[in-house]
DRENDO-1510 file (C-alpha; in Angstrom, 1 decimal, always signed):
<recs>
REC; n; res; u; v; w
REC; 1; UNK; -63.1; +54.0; -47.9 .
REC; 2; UNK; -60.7; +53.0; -45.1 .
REC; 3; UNK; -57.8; +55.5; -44.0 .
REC; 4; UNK; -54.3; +53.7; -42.7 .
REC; 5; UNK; -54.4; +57.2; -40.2 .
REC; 6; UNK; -55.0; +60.9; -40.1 .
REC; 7; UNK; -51.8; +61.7; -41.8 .
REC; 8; UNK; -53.3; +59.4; -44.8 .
REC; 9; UNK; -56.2; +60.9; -45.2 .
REC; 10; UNK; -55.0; +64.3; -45.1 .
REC; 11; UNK; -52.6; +63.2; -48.2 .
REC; 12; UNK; -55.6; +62.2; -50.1 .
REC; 13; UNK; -57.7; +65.3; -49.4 .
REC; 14; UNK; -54.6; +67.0; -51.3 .
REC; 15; UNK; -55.7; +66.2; -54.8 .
REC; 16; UNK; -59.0; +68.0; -54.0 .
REC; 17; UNK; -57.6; +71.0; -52.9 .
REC; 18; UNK; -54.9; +71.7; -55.1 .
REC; 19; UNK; -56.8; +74.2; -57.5 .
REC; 20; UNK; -57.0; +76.4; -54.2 .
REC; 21; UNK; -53.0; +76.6; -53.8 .
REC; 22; UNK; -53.0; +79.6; -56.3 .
REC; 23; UNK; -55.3; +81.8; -54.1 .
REC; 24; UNK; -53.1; +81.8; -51.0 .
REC; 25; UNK; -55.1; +79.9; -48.5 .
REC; 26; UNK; -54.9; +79.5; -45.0 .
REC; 27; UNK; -55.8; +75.8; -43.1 .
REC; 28; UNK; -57.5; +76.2; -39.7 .
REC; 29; UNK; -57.8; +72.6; -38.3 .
REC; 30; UNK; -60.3; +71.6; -35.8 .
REC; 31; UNK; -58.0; +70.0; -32.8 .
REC; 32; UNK; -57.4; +68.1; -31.8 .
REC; 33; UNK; -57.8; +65.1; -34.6 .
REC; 34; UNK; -57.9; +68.1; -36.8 .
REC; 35; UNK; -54.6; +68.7; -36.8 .
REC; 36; UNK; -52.3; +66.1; -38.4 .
REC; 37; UNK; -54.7; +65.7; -41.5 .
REC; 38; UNK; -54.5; +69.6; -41.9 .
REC; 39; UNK; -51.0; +69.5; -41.5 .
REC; 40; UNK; -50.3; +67.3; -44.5 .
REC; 41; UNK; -53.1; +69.8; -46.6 .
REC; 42; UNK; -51.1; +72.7; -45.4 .
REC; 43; UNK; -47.7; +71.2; -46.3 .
REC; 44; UNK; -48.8; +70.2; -49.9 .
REC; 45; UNK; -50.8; +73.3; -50.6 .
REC; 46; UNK; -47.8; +75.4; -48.9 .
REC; 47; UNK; -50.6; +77.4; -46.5 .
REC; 48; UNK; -50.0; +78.4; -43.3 .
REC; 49; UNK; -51.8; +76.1; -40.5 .
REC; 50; UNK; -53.7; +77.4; -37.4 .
REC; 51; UNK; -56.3; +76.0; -35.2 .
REC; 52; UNK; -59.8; +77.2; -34.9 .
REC; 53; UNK; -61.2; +75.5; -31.3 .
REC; 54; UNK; -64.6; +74.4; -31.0 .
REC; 55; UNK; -66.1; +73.3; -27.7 .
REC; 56; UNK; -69.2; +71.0; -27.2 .
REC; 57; UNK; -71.8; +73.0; -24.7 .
REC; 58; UNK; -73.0; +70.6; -22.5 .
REC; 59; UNK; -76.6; +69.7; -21.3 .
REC; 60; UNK; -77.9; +70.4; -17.9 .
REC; 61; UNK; -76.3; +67.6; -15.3 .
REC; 62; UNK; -75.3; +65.1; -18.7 .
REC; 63; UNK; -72.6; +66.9; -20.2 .
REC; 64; UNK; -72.3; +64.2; -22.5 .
REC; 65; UNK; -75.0; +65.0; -24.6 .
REC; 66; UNK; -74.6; +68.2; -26.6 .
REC; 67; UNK; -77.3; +71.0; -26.9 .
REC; 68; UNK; -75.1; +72.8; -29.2 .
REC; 69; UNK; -71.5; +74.1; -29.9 .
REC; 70; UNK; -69.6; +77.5; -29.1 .
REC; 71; UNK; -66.3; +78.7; -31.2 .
REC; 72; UNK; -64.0; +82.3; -30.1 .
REC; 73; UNK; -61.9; +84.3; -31.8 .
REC; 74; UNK; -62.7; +87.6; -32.9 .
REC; 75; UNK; -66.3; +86.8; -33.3 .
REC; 76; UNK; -67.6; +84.2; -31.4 .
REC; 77; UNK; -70.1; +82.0; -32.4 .
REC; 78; UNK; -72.9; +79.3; -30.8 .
REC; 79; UNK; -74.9; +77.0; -32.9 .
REC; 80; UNK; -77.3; +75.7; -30.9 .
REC; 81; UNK; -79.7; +72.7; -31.3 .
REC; 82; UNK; -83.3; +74.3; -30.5 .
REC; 83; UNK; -84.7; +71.0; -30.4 .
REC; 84; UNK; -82.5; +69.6; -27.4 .
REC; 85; UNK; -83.3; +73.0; -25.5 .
REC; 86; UNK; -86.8; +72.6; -25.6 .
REC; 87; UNK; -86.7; +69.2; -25.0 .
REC; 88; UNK; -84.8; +69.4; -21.8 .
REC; 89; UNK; -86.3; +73.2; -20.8 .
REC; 90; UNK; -82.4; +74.6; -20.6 .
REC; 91; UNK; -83.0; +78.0; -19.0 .
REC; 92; UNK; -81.5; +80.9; -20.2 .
REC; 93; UNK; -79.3; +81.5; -17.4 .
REC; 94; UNK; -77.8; +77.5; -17.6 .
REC; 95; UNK; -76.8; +78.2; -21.4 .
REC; 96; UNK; -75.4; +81.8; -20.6 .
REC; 97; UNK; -73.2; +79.8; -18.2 .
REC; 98; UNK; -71.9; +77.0; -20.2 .
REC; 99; UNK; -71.2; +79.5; -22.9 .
REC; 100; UNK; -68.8; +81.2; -20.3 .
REC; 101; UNK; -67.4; +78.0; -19.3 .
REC; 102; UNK; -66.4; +76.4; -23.0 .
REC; 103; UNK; -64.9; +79.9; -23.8 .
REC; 104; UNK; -62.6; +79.8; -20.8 .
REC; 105; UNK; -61.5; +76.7; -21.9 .
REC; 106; UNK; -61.3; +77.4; -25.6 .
REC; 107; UNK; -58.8; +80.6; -24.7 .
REC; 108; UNK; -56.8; +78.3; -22.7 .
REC; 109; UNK; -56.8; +75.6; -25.1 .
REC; 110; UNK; -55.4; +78.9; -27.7 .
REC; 111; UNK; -52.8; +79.8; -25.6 .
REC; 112; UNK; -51.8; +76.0; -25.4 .
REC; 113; UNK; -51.6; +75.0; -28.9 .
REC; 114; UNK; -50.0; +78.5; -30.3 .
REC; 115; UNK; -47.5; +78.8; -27.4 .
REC; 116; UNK; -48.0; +82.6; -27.4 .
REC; 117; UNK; -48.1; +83.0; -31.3 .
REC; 118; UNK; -50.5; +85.1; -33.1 .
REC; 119; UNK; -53.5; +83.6; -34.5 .
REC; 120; UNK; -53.9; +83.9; -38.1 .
REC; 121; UNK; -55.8; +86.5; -40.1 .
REC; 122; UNK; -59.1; +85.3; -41.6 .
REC; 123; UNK; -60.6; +88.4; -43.4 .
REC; 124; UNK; -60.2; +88.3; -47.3 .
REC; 125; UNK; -58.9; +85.0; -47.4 .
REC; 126; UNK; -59.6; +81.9; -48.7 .
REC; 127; UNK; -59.8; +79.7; -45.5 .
REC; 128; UNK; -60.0; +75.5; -45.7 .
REC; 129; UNK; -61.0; +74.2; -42.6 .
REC; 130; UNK; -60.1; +70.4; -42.0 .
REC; 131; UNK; -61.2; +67.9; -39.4 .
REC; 132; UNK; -60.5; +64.4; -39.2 .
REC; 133; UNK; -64.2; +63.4; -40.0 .
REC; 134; UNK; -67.6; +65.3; -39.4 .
REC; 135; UNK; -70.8; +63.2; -37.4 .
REC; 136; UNK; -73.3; +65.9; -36.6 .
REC; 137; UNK; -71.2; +69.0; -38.1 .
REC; 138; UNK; -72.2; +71.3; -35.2 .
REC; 139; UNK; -68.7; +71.8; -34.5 .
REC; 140; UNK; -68.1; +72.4; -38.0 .
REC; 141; UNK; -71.2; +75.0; -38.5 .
REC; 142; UNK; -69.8; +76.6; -35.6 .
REC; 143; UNK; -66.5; +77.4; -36.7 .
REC; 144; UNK; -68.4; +77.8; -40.5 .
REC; 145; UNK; -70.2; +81.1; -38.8 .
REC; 146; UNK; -67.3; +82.2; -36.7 .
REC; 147; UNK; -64.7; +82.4; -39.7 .
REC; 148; UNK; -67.6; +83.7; -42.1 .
REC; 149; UNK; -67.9; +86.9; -39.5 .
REC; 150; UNK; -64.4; +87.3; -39.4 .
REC; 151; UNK; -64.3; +88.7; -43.0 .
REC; 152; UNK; -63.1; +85.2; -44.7 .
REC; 153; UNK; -63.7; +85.3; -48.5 .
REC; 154; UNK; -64.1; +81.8; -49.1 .
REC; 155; UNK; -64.6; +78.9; -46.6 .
REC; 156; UNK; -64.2; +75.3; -48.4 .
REC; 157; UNK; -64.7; +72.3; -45.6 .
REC; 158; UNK; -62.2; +69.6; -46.4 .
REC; 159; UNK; -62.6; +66.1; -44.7 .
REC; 160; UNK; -62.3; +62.9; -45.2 .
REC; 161; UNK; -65.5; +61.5; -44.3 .
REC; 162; UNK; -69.3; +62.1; -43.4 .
REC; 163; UNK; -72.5; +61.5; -43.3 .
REC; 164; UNK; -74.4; +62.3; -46.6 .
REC; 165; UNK; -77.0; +64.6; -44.4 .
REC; 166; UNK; -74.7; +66.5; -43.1 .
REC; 167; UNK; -72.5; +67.4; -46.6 .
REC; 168; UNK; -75.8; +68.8; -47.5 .
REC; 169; UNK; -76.4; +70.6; -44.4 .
REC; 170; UNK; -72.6; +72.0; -45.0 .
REC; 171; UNK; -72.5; +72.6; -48.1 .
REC; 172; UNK; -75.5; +75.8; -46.9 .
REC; 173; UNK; -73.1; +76.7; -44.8 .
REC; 174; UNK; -69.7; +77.0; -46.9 .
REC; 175; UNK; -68.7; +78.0; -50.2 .
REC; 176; UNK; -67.0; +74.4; -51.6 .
REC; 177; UNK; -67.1; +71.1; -49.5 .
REC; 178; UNK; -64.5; +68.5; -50.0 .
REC; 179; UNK; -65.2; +64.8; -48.9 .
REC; 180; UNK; -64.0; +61.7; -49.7 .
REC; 181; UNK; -66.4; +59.7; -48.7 .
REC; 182; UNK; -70.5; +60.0; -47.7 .
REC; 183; UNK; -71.5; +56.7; -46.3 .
REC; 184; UNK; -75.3; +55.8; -46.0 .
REC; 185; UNK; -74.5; +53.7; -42.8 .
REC; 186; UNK; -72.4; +55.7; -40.3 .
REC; 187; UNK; -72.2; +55.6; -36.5 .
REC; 188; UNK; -68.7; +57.1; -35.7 .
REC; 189; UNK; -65.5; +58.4; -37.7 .
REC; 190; UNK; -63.3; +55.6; -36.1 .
REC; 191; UNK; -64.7; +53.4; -37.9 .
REC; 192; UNK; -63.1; +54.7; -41.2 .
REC; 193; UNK; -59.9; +54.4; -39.7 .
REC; 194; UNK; -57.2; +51.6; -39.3 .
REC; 195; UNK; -55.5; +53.9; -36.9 .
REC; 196; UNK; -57.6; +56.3; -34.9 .
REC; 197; UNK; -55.3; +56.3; -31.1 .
REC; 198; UNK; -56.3; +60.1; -29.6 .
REC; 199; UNK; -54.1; +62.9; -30.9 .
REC; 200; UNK; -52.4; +64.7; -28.0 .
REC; 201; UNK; -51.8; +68.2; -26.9 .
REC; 202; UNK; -47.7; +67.4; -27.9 .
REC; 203; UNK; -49.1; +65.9; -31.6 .
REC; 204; UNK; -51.1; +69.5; -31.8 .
REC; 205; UNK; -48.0; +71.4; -30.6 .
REC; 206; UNK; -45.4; +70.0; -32.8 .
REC; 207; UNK; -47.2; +69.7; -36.0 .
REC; 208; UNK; -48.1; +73.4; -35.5 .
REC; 209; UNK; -44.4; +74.7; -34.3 .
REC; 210; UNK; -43.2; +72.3; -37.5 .
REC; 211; UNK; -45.6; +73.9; -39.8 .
REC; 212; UNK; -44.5; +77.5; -38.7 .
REC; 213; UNK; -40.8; +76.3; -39.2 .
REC; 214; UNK; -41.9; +75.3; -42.5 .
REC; 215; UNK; -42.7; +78.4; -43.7 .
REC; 216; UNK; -40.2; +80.6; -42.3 .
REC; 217; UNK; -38.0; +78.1; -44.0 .
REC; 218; UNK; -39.1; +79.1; -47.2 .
REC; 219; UNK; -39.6; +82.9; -46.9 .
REC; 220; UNK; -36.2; +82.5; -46.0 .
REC; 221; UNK; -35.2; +81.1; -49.2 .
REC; 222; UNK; -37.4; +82.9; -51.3 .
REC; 223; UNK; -36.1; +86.4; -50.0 .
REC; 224; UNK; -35.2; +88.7; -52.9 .
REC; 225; UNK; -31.2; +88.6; -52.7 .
REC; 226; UNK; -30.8; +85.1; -50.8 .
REC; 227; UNK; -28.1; +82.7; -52.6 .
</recs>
């Protein structure tokens, strides 16, 4: 399964997710490719969109290569890979520092994308959380653990494509995973796509502002007394 772009595949995640549109859901995507597949998920499902940010930590002098993944909010959360540290002997005081580090940048990265907006309550909702593709799922487990302390009720993972391992190693993690496709020979999520250019900070911006216009849009209308 090809996708013509992110905005395609986040059409035909809709289908999959439309039984959840009657228990008020929120999307969190995962920018920043996240973000225009969720958008057209939170459009059809008439959810609010946010952003939950995830940040790679870094291994000792090859930051590269990742020894595990950190996610903030109101509980933070690391999933680390226990093999890589013992592998490379990461000390305790390297780790506690590249924590710090991928934090700073997530709150600045916050501040960015919601341009001073508040983020959006997790606890006793159904939550989908949408990425543009999963390799590893670190990232994904991550924000999995992060949302699941934050009181969410549900957490369904909705992408477009994966590994078959790591579905299964997701599907531990979250209450309902949606995928489109699992195929046996993966090496990267661009290669799924016709169109995979970089999504920018703007793309993240807009589709979040347009989604909050969305929505105040239709309270508006809906309001008890409006012609």
């Amino acid at each position: 399964m090809v996708f013509k772009n992110r905005a395609d595949a986040g059409r035909r995640l809709v289908p999959g997710l439309l039984p959840y549109k009657r228990q008020n859901p929120l999307v969190l995507a995962l920018p920043r490719g996240g973000v225009p597949v969720a958008y057209e998920v939170a459009t059809a499902l008439d959810a609010p969109l946010d952003i939950v940010v995830v940040r790679k930590l870094g291994a000792p002098g090859r930051p590269e290569l990742g020894i595990g993944a950190v996610v903030d909010g109101d509980h933070a959360q690391s999933v680390l890979n226990d093999d890589m540290l013992r592998l490379l002997e990461v000390s305790d005081e390297y780790l506690e520092a590249e924590v710090a580090r991928q934090l700073q940048e997530i709150r600045r990265r916050q501040q960015l994308y919601r341009g001073g907006h508040p983020p959006e309550a997790v606890c006793g909702r159904t939550v989908i959380i949408v990425d543009d593709g999963i390799a590893t799922g670190g990232s994904m487990r991550a924000a999995l653990r992060a949302i699941r302390r934050g009181g969410a009720d549900k957490l369904v993972v909705a992408v477009p494509v994966a590994p078959p391992e790591t579905i299964a190693w997701l599907r531990q993690e979250a209450d309902d995973v949606v995928c489109l496709s699992t195929p046996v020979r993966f090496e990267a999520v661009g290669q799924f796509y016709q169109d995979f250019r970089q999504t920018t900070d703007e793309e993240v911006m807009r589709l979040l502002d347009a989604s909050r216009e969305r929505r105040s849009m239709h309270a508006g209308l809906s309001a008890p007394g409006e012609p």
